[in-house]
Structure formats: structure tokens, C-alpha cells
PLY file of the C-alpha trace (Angstrom):
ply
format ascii 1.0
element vertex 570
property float x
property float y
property float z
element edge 569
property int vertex1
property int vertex2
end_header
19.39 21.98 29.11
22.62 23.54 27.82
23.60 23.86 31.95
23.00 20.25 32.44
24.72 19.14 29.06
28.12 20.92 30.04
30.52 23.77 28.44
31.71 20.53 26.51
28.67 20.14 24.51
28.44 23.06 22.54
31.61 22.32 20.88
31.12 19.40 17.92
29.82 16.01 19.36
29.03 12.80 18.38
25.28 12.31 18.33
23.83 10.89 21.39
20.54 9.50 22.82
18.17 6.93 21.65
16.73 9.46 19.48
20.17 9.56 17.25
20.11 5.91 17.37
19.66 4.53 13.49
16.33 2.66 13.53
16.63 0.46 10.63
19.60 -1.07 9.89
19.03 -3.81 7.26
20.50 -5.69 4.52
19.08 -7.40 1.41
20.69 -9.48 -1.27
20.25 -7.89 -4.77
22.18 -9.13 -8.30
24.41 -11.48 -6.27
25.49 -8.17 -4.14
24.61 -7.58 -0.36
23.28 -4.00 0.39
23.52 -2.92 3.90
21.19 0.31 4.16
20.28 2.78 6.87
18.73 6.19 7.77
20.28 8.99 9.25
18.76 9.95 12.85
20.46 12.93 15.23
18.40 14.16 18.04
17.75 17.76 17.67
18.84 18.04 14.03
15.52 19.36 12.46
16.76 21.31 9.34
18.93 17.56 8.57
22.33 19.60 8.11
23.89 17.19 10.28
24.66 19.63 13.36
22.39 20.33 15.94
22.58 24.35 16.57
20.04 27.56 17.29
18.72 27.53 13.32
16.81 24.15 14.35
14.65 26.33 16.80
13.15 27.42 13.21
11.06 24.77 12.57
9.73 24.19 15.32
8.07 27.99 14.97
7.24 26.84 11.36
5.71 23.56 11.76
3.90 24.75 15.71
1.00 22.81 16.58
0.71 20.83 13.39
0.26 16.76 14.06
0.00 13.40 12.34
-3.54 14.60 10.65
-2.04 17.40 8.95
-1.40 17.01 5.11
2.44 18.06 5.46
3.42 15.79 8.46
6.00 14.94 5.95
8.02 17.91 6.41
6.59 19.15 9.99
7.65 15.52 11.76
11.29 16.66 11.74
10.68 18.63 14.49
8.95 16.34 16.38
11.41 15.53 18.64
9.94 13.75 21.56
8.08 11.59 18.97
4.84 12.18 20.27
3.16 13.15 16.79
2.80 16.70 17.04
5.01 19.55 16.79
5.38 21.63 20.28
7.22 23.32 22.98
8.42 20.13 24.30
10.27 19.64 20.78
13.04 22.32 21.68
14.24 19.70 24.70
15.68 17.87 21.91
17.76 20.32 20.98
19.28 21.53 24.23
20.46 18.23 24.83
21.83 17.57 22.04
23.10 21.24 21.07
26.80 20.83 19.52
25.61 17.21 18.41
27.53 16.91 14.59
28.07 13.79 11.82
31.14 13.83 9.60
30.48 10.02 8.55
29.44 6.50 9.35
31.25 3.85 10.20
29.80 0.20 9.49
31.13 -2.68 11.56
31.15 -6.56 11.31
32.10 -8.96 13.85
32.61 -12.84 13.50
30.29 -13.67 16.11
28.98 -12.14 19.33
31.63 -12.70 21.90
34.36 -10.89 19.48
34.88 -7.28 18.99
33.35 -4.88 16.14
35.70 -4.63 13.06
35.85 -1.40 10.86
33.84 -2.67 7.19
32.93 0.73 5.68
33.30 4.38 5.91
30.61 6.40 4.62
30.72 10.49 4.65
27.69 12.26 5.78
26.08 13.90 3.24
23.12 16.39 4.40
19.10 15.79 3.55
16.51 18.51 2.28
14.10 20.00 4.87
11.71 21.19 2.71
11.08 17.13 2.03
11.18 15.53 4.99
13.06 12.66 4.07
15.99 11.74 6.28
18.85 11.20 4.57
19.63 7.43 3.13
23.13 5.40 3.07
23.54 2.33 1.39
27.02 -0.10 1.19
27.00 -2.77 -1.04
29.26 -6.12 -0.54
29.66 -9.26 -1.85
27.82 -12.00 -0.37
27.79 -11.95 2.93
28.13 -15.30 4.98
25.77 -16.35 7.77
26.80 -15.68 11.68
28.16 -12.57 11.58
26.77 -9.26 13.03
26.80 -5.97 11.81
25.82 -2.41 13.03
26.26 1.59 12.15
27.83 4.24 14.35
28.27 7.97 13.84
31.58 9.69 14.30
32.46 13.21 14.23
36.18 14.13 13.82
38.06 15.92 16.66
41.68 16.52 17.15
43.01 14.23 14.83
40.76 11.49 16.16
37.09 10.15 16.41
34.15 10.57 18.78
31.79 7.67 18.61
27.88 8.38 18.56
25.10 6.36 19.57
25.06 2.55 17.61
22.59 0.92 15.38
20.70 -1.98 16.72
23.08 -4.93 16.06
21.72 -6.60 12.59
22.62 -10.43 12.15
22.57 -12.36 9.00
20.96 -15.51 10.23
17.58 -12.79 10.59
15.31 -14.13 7.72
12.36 -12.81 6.71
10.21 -15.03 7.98
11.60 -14.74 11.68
9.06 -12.81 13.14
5.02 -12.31 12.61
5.60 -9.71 10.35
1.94 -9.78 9.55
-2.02 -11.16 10.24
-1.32 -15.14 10.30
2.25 -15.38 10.74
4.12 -14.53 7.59
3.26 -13.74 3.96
2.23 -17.11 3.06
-0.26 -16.70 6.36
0.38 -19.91 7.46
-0.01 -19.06 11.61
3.54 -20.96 11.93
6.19 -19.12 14.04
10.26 -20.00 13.50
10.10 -19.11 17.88
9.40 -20.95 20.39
6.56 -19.77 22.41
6.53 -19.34 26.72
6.76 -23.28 27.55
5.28 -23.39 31.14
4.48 -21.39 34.09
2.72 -18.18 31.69
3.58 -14.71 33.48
1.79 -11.75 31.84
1.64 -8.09 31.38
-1.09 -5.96 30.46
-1.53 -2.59 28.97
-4.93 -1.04 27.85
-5.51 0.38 24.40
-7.22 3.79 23.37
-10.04 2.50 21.32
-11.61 -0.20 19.84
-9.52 -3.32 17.90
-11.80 -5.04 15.33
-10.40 -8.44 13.63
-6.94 -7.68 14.20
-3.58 -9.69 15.24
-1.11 -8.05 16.75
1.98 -7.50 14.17
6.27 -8.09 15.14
9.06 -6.49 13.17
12.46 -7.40 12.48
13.92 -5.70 15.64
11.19 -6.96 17.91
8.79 -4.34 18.32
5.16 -5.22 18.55
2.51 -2.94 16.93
-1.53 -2.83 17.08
-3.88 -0.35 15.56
-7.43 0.79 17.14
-10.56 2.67 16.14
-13.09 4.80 17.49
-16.63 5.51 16.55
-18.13 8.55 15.07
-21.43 9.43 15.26
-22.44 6.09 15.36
-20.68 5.14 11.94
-18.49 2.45 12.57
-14.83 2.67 11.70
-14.68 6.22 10.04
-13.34 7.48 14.14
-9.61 8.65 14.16
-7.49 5.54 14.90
-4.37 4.77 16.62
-1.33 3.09 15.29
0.76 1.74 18.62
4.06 0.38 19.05
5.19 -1.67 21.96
8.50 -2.95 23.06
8.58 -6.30 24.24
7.91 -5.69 27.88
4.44 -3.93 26.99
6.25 -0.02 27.22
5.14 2.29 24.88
7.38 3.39 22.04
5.08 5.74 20.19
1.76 6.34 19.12
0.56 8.04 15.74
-2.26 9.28 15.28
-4.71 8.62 11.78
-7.88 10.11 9.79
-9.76 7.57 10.27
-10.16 4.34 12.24
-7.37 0.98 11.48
-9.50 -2.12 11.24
-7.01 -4.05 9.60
-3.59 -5.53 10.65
-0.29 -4.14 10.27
2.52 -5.93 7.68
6.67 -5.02 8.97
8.98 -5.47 5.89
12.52 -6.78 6.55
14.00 -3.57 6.00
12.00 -2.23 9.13
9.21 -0.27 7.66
5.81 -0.93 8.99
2.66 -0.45 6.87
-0.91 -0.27 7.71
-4.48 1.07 5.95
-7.28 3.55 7.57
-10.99 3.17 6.69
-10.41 6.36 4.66
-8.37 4.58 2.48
-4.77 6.23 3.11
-1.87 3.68 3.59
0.61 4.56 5.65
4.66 3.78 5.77
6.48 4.41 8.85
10.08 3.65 9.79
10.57 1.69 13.17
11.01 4.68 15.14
7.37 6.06 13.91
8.89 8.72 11.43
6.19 8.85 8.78
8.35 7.55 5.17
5.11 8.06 3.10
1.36 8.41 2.71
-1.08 7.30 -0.08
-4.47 8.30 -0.78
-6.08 5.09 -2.55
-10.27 5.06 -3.64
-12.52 3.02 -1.24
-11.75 1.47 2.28
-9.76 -0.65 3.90
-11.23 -2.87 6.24
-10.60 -6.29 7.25
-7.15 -7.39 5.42
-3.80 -6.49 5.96
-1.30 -5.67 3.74
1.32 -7.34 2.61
4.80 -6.27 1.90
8.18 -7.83 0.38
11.95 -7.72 1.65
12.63 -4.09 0.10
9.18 -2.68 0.59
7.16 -3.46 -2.55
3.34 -2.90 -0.65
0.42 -5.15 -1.88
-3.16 -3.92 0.00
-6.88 -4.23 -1.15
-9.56 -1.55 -1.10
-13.24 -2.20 -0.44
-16.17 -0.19 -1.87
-19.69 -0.36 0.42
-23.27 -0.32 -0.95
-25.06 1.15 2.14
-23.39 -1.57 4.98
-22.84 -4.11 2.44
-19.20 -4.70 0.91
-19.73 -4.16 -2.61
-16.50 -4.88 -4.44
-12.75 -5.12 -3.86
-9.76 -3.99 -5.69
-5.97 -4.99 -5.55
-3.09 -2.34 -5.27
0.53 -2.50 -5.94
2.41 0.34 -4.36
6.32 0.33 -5.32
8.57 1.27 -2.25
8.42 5.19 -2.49
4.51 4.89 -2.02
3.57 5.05 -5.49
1.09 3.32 -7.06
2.12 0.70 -9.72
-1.25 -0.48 -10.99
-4.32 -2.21 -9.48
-7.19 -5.05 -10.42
-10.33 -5.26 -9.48
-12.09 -7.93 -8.37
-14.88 -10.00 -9.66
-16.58 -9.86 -5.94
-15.43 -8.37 -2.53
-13.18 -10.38 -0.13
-12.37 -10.16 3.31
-9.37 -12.19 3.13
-5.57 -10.75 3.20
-3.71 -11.12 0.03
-0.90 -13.86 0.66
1.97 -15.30 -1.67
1.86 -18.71 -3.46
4.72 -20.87 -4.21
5.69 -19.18 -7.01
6.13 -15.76 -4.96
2.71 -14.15 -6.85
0.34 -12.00 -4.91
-2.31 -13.90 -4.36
-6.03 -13.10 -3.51
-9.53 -15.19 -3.05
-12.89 -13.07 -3.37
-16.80 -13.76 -2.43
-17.25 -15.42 -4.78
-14.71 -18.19 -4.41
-12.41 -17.44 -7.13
-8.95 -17.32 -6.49
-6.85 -14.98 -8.50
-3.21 -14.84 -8.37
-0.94 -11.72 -10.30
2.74 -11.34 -10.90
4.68 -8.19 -9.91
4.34 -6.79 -13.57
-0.06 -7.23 -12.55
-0.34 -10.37 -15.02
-2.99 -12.82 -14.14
-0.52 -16.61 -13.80
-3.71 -18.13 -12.32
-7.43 -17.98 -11.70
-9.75 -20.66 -10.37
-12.70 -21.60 -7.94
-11.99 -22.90 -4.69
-14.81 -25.84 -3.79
-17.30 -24.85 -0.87
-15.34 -21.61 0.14
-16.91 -20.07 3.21
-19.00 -16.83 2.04
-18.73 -13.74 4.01
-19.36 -13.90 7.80
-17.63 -17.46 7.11
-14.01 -15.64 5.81
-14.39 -12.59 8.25
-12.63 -15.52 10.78
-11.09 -17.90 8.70
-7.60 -17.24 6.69
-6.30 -18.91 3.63
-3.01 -20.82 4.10
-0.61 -21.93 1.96
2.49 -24.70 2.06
4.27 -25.42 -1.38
1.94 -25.59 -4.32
-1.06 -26.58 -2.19
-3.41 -23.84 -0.76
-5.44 -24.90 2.68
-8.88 -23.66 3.38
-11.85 -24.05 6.39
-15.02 -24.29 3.88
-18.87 -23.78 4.91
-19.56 -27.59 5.05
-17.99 -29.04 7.96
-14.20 -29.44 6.28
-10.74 -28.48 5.66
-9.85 -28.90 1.99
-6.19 -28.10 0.09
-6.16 -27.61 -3.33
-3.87 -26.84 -5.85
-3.70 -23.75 -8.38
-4.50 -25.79 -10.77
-7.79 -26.91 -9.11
-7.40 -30.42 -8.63
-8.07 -31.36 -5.00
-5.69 -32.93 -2.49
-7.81 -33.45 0.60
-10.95 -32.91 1.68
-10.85 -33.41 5.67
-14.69 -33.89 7.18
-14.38 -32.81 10.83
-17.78 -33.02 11.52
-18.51 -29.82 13.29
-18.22 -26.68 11.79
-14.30 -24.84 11.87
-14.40 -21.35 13.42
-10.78 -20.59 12.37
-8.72 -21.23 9.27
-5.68 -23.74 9.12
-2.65 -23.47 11.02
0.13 -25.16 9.12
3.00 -26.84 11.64
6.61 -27.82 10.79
5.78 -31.24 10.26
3.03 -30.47 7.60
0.24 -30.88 9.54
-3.11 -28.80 9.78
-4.81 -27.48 12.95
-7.98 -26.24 12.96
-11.09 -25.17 15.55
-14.63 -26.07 15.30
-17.22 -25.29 17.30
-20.53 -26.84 18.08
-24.02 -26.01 17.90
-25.50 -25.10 20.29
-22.27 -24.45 22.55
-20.26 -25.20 24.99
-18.40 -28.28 23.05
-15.60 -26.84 20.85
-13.64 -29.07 19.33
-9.62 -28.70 18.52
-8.27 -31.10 15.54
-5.51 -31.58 14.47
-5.40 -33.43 10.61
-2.34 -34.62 8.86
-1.77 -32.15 5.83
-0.64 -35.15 3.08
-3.79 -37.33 2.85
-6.58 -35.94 5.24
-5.77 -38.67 7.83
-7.29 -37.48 11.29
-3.54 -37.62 13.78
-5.80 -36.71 17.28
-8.95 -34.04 18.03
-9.83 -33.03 21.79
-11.78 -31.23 23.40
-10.79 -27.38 24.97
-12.10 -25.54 28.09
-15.16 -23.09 26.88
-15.52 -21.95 23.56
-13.02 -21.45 20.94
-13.43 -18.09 19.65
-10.09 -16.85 17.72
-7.34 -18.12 15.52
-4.23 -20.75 16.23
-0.34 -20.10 16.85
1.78 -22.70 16.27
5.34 -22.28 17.69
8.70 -24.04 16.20
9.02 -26.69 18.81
4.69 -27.53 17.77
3.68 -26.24 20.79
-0.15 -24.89 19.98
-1.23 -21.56 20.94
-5.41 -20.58 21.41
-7.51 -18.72 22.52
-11.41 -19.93 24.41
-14.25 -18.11 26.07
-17.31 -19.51 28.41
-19.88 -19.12 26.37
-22.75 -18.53 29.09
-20.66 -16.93 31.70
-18.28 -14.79 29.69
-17.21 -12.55 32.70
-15.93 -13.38 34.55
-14.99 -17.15 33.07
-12.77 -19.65 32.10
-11.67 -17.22 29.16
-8.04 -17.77 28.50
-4.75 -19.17 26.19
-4.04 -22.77 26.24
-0.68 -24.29 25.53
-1.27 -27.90 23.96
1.59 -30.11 22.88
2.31 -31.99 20.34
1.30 -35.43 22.07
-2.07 -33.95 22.93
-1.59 -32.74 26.28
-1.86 -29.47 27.97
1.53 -27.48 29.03
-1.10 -24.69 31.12
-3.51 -22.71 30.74
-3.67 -18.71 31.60
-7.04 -17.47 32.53
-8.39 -13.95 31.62
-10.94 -11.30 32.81
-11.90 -10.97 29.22
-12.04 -12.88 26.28
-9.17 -13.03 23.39
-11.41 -12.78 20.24
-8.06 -13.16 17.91
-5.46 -15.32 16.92
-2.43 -15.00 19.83
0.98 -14.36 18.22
4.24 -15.81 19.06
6.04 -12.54 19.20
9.72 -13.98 19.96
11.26 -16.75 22.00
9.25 -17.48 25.25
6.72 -14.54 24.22
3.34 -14.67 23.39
1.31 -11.39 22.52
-3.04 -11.12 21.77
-5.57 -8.61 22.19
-7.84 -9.24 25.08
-11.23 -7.74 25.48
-14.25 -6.87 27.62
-16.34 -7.97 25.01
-16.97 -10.36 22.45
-18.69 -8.46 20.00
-15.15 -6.41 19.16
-16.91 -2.52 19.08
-17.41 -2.39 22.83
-15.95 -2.02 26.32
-11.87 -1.71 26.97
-9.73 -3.38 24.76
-5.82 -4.42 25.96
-2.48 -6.10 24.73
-1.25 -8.98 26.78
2.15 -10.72 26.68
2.49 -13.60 28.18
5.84 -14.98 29.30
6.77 -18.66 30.67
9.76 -19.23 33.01
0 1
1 2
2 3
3 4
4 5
5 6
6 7
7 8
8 9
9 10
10 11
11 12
12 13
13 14
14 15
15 16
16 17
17 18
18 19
19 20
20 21
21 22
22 23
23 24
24 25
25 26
26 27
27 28
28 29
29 30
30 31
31 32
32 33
33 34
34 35
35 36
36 37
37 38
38 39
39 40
40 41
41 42
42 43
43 44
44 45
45 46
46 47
47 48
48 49
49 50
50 51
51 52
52 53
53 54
54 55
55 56
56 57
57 58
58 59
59 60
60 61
61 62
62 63
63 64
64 65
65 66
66 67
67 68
68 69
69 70
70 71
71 72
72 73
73 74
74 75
75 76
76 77
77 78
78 79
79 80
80 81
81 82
82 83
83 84
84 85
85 86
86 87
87 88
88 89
89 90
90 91
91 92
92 93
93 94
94 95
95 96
96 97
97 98
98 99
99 100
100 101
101 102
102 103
103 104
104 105
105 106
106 107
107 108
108 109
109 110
110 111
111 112
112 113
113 114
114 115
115 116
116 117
117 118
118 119
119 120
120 121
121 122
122 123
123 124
124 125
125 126
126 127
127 128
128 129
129 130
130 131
131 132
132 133
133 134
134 135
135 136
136 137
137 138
138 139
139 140
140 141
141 142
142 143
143 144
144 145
145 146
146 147
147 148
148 149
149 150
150 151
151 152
152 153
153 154
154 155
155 156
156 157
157 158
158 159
159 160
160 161
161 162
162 163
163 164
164 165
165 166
166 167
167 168
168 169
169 170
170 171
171 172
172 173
173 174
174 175
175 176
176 177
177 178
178 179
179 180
180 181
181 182
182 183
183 184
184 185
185 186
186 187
187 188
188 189
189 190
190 191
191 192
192 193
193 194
194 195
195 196
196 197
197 198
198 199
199 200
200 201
201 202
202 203
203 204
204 205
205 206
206 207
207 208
208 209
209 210
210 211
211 212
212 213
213 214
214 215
215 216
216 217
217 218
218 219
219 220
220 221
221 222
222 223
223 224
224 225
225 226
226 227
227 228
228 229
229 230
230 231
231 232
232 233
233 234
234 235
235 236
236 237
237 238
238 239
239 240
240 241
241 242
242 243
243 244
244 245
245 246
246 247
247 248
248 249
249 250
250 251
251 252
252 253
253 254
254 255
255 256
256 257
257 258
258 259
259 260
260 261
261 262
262 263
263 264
264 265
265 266
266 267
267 268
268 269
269 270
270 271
271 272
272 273
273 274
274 275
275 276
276 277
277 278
278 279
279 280
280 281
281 282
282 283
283 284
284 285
285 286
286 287
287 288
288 289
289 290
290 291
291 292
292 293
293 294
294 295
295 296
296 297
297 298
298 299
299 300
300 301
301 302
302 303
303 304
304 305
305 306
306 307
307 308
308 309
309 310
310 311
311 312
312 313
313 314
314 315
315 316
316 317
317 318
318 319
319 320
320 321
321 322
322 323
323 324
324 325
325 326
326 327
327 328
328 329
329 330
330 331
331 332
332 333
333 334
334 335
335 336
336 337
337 338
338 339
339 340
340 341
341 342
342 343
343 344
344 345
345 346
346 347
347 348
348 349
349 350
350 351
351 352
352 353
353 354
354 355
355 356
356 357
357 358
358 359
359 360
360 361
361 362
362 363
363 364
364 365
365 366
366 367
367 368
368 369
369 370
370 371
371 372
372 373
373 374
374 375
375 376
376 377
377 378
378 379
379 380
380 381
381 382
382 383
383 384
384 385
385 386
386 387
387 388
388 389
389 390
390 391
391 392
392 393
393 394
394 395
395 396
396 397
397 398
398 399
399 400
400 401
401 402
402 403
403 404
404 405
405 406
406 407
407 408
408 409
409 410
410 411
411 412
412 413
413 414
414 415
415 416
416 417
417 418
418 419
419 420
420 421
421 422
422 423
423 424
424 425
425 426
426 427
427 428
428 429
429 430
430 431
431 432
432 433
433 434
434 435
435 436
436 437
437 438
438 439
439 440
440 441
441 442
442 443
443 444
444 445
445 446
446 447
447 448
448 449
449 450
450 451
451 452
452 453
453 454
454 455
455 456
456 457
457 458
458 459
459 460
460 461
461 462
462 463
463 464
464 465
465 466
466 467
467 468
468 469
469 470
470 471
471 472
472 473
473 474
474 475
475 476
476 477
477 478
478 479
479 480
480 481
481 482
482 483
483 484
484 485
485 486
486 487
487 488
488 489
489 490
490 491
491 492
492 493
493 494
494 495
495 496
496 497
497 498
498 499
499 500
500 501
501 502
502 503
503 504
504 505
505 506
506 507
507 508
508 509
509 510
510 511
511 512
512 513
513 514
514 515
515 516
516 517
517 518
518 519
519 520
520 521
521 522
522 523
523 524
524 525
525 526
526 527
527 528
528 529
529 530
530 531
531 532
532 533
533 534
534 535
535 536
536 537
537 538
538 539
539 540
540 541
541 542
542 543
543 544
544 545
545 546
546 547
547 548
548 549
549 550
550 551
551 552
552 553
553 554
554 555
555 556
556 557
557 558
558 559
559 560
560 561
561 562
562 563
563 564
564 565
565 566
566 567
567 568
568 569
């Protein structure tokens, strides 16, 4: 490697290669301030001294053979330099092609808008991290209030001669990214209200397909703030289902692997990706895990019972909200709510009168939110006070909120109950609208732009699903029609109200008319993309003209092979 780099490379050099690249760039107002913050990456660099030289070949001998599993992946993962989740022979590549790689500094640069050129902002000198902690080193810049339009990025420099050699650069961070621009967790965004800020693929649907390792259960497909798409599996183990190892992937948006890491036990719960780029996710052994974009673990934390079914959900600076389930035999039992500041820590926790299925979301008011078994909504402000607690009228029970999601627009929370109806209802449990639809809904409420509710139902006995769409102020019906084969998952809607979902044929289900539909807003079809299998979940609109779901061999959502498809338009 040192032949192929050159003679030139072993003297001090900017850090190069995607693996130098800072993967999380981000910004976040705070006390009328802007804080631009980032974390040091150099490819080779293992001991975090900011030069890449022979002593890094020491922890690779230190940390050999240890993987994602093993209690002090913390400190071992620096020398995972191929990123594959375990520490090897192929780590030392790393450093041969980056040997002589060095950091004097940062260098953080604005421009006006995207045809213009970068502009020097800030200057920040390296300053080395700790190996025996495994936490790459942190820089942080704070500004005044920084206008919308421009873009920003990071790029190392090493001084040489008098002058500067320029390193790999940051991803390119604007501030019109909100964060509510991507589907930064299960039903959209933390108010789960399915609606996208994107406009989904328009017409003639192209797709790729890659297949997963493992089983997903009940799980949407997650996007963070720099595009990347991630999914987690689960295997089965001895028969018990969801204590298997699982599988936390990430995906650029072409369907190529980024990396894959590896977990105790099995993920049967969606994702949440925070604006500062950290994604967060739960095993059935009850561990929550913190990774940056790149797949660098940030943290791990034990919690007591299992975490099945809802995804977490996570703030602009990485406050984590997640629920824990406890079983009686194969019976949820109860449910408990955890805070976990940014570091991993826990802050404090409630339990629950009853278990719950359902994600925690935010109300208007920016409380964490939760609804149990027993209908009771219960909603908790950062310091763990209860601000509100009431029952939500005819709440689906169980097997009824395993697919159906609580959404929430304003002050007014939407629901699919167990009697035929949508109903929204304020915190303060007076009702807005009860909406009959006369068959029963197999999906919770999407919320569009223009404050309207859609919803599936599905006949008895099938094929005759119906797709409704109800106006959210007054329960007045706007148009329903009927959809090719079943409807089986949850509803997208994009920023332009283009509708996203997903059906099945119910007595032919492979090969059949399983496939996405793209309906618009006057009622009428834009196409439809068959599949070999069915899509059991809610599709996501993962970015402008890009739509992302989990498609299966089989409906039940333990068996056969399990894949993510993207679907394009023209």
C-alpha cells in the first residue's frame, strides 16, 4: 500500500478518502446562537492522535477479532477501518493508504448559494481524542443567527511549507434542511403524521432491489438528514421469536450498501435519525443503540424489558425517548417510557398503566406523548411531568394498534378506532370528528398538506378494500375508491398530495397483483408498480422522486426472503 501511495505520502498529508470524510456536519440553534458541530474522522488514525503512522498497527493487535457483540466495541471500533464491524487483518489497509495522513485544524466554509465559491468562516485547531474511550474527537463553532440559503461544510488542512493542504470535505450542510425534511422515523416525522415535505416518483416507477439478511417484522424503512436509508432485521432462535442476532443496515440512495452492524438480539422496531445525524434503534434484549452516520457506534444502553414494536423517537440535539415492554409468557404485559439524554444516559422513566404497541410521538406543545392498551393517553414534559392524561373513545386494542399509528396535526390527535371510524380528539378530550367509514380501517391516518385524512379499510370477507379519503375539519367524506387487491400496509403522502400504498391479492398472493399505487389528488391513478411479493408496510418517500418499502415473500412477516425496494419515476 505504501508502493502504491507514493514516496510523497509518508511525509505529512491532508487526510484523504471517504473514510476521513466528516459524517455529520450539523447545526442547531441554541440561546439565540447557531452551533455548527462535527466529528473528527481520518482513515487509518486508530490511536485518534491525528497522524496516521506504524503505532496505529497497535490496536489492531489489541482489539483482533473483537466485533459489534463485544461489550467494548466502544474502544475496539477505532480500528475498524473498513467499517465492516469487526476488527481484522483487512483493518491495516486503512493505514497503508493513508500512512503520513496528519490534521493541524479545520477550516469551516460558507457560501451564499450553490453556484458561488466556499468562503473561509472559522478556523478550528485540532486537538487529539482519548483511545482508551473511543470517542472521536468533537468541534463545535458557534455564530450568530444564521440566515436561510446558504451552505456550509468542514475540511481538514495540514500545514506545509508555509501553506495548506486540503483534506477530504464534509458533506455540504444547508440551512433551509429542517428537521422535518426527511422520514426521520416510523410514520414520517415525530408527530407520525405519514406526510413527506418531498415529492415522491410522479410517473413511469423504475425500481431497484436488494435482499435483506433476515426477517423485518412491522417496520418502515427510516431516512436521515444526509439521505441515507436504514432498515433493521431479525432472525429466529430456537424457535423463540425475535431474541436471533439482528442486523442494523444502511443504504445509500441507489440501494448500495454503506454498512452493516451487527446486534445481540433481533430489531423489531424502526429506526429514529436525529438532525444532528445520529441514528438510534432498540434490540429485543433491550439495548438501545446510537450510531453516527458512518456506523461508528456513539453509545450503548442496557434498559429492563424489550423492545418490540415502536420506534424511538429523538429531538434536534439527540435527547432519545423509547419504550420497553415486559412479556407474561407471549403476552405483552406492561410498558414503560425512557428518557435517555444525548450521551446515552438515562434521565428517568414512567411506567405505564397497560402495554402499548404504539410509538411515542410529540403533541403540539412539543411533550412526549404515548397511548397504552388501555386507551389512555399520557403525555410528559422533558423534566417527566405528567401535562396531560385522558381516554381516547373506542381505541383499537392490541392486534388493532399493531397496524394502526396515532397522528397528530395542531392540538388535535387522529386515530383509526375498532368500530368502523376515524375520530380526532383533543387533549382535553372533547371530540372533533368522528368519521364512520363503514368498513373497518386497516391503517392509521395519513395527514396531507391540506388537512385532510387518508385512511384504508378493508372488507370482510376480502377482496374489496376500500381507500378514503375524509376532510380533517368536520368529518365531511371529500372521495373513497376502490384499490387493486387488498390493502395490507400503511399510507405515504408526498408534498405535491400525491398518495403512496401498498395492496396484495388476497387469494393469489404469488404471484399477484401485489404492488404500490400512486393516486392523485383528484382521485385518479398516476401508475401502478407490480411486485413478486407483497409490501406488508407503509412505503416511505425517501427524497424527491424516491420511494423506499420493504417487500416480502410472505405476508405473515417471520417467513421467506425479505428485500428493500426503491422505486424511482422519470
Amino acid at each position: 500500500m505504501l508502493e502504491q501511495a507514493g514516496t510523497a505520502r509518508r511525509t505529512a498529508a491532508a487526510p484523504i478518502g471517504p473514510g476521513s470524510r466528516v459524517p455529520d456536519l450539523t447545526i442547531h440553534p441554541a440561546g439565540g446562537q447557531s452551533i455548527f458541530s462535527w466529528s473528527y474522522r481520518q482513515h487509518g488514525d486508530y490511536d485518534l492522535n491525528g497522524a496516521v503512522t506504524v503505532s496505529d498497527l497497535t490496536q489492531v493487535g489489541v482489539h483482533f477479532g473483537k466485533t459489534t457483540l463485544d461489550a467494548d466495541w466502544q474502544v475496539a471500533q477505532l480500528a475498524d477501518g473498513d467499517g465492516n464491524g469487526e476488527v481484522g487483518v483487512s483493518d491495516v489497509t486503512p493505514i497503508g493508504q493513508n500512512f503520513g495522513g496528519s490534521i493541524d485544524g479545520y477550516e469551516l466554509q460558507g457560501r451564499a448559494d450553490p453556484g458561488s465559491d466556499f468562503q473561509l468562516k472559522a478556523d478550528l485547531v485540532f486537538a487529539p481524542g482519548d483511545k482508551l474511550t473511543g470517542i472521536y474527537p468533537q468541534f463545535s463553532y458557534s455564530s450568530g443567527p444564521v440566515p436561510i440559503g446558504p451552505e456550509y461544510r468542514v475540511v481538514p488542512y495540514v500545514n506545509n511549507g508555509g501553506g495548506r493542504e486540503y483534506g477530504t470535505e464534509s458533506n455540504i450542510l444547508q440551512t433551509l434542511h429542517g428537521f422535518d425534511d426527511y422520514w426521520h422515523t416510523k410514520n414520517g416525522n415525530n408527530h407520525r403524521d405519514e406526510l413527506a415535505p418531498s415529492e415522491g416518483p410522479a410517473a413511469d416507477p423504475q425500481a431497484w432491489e436488494v435482499e435483506l439478511a433476515g426477517a423485518v417484522f412491522l417496520q418502515e424503512p427510516v431516512i436521515g438528514p444526509l439521505g441515507n436509508i436504514y432498515i433493521g432485521t431479525y432472525e429466529q432462535a430456537a424457535g423463540v421469536e425475535f431474541l436471533g442476532t439482528g442486523y442494523a443496515y444502511s443504504f445509500d440512495q441507489t440501494g448500495e450498501i454503506n454498512w452493516r452492524f451487527k446486534t445481540s438480539y433481533s430489531i423489531a422496531a424502526s429506526a429514529a435519525a436525529s438532525r444532528n445525524g445520529r441514528i438510534i434503534f432498540g434490540d429485543a434484549g433491550g439495548k438501545v443503540y446510537c450510531l453516527a452516520p458512518d456506523g461508528k457506534q456513539l453509545w450503548r444502553r442496557q434498559l429492563s424489558g424489550l423492545i418490540l414494536f415502536a420506534s424511538p423517537l429523538t429531538d434536534d440535539v439527540g435527547t432519545v425517548f423509547v419504550l420497553t415492554h415486559t412479556l407474561s409468557g407471549n403476552t405483552l404485559a406492561s410498558s414503560t417510557l425512557f428518557k435517555l439524554l444525548p450521551d446515552g444516559s438515562i434521565d428517568w422513566s414512567r411506567p405505564l398503566n397497560d402495554s402499548t404497541l404504539t410509538s411515542p410521538f410529540l403533541n403540539s406543545l412539543g411533550d412526549v406523548t404515548v397511548i397504552d392498551e388501555s386507551a389512555e393517553l399520557y403525555s410528559y414534559d422533558y423534566a417527566g411531568t405528567l401535562t396531560h392524561s385522558f381516554t381516547a373513545p373506542d381505541l383499537p386494542l392490541t392486534n388493532g394498534l399493531l397496524a394502526n399509528n396515532i397522528a397528530i396535526r395542531g392540538p388535535a390527535i387522529a386515530y383509526s378506532t375498532k368500530n368502523n371510524s376515524v375520530r380526532i380528539v383533543t387533549e382535553d378530550n372533547s371530540l372533533t370528528a368522528a368519521i364512520n367509514l363503514g368498513e373497518a380501517p386497516v391503517s392509521g391516518p395519513a395527514l396531507t398538506g391540506a388537512n385532510s385524512i387518508v385512511v384504508g379499510t378493508q372488507t370482510i370477507p376480502p377482496p374489496d378494500p376500500v381507500f378514503k379519503l375524509n376532510h380533517y375539519t368536520g368529518g365531511v367524506e371529500d372521495w373513497d375508491m376502490v384499490i387493486p387487491g387488498n390493502f395490507l400496509g400503511g399510507i405515504a403522502v408526498d408534498a405535491a398530495e400525491r398518495i403512496y400504498i401498498t395492496t396484495f391479492l388476497a387469494d393469489n398472493v404469488l404471484p399477484g397483483t401485489n404492488g404500490v399505487s400512486c393516486i392523485r389528488p383528484d382521485q385518479t391513478v398516476a401508475w401502478f408498480y407490480p411486485t413478486e411479493g407483497a409490501i406488508p408496510f407503509a412505503p416511505v418517500i425517501a427524497d424527491d422522486n424516491l420511494l423506499v418499502c420493504v417487500l416480502s415473500t410472505s405476508l405473515s412477516g417471520t417467513e421467506g426472503t425479505f428485500s428493500l425496494l426503491g422505486i424511482r419515476g422519470s
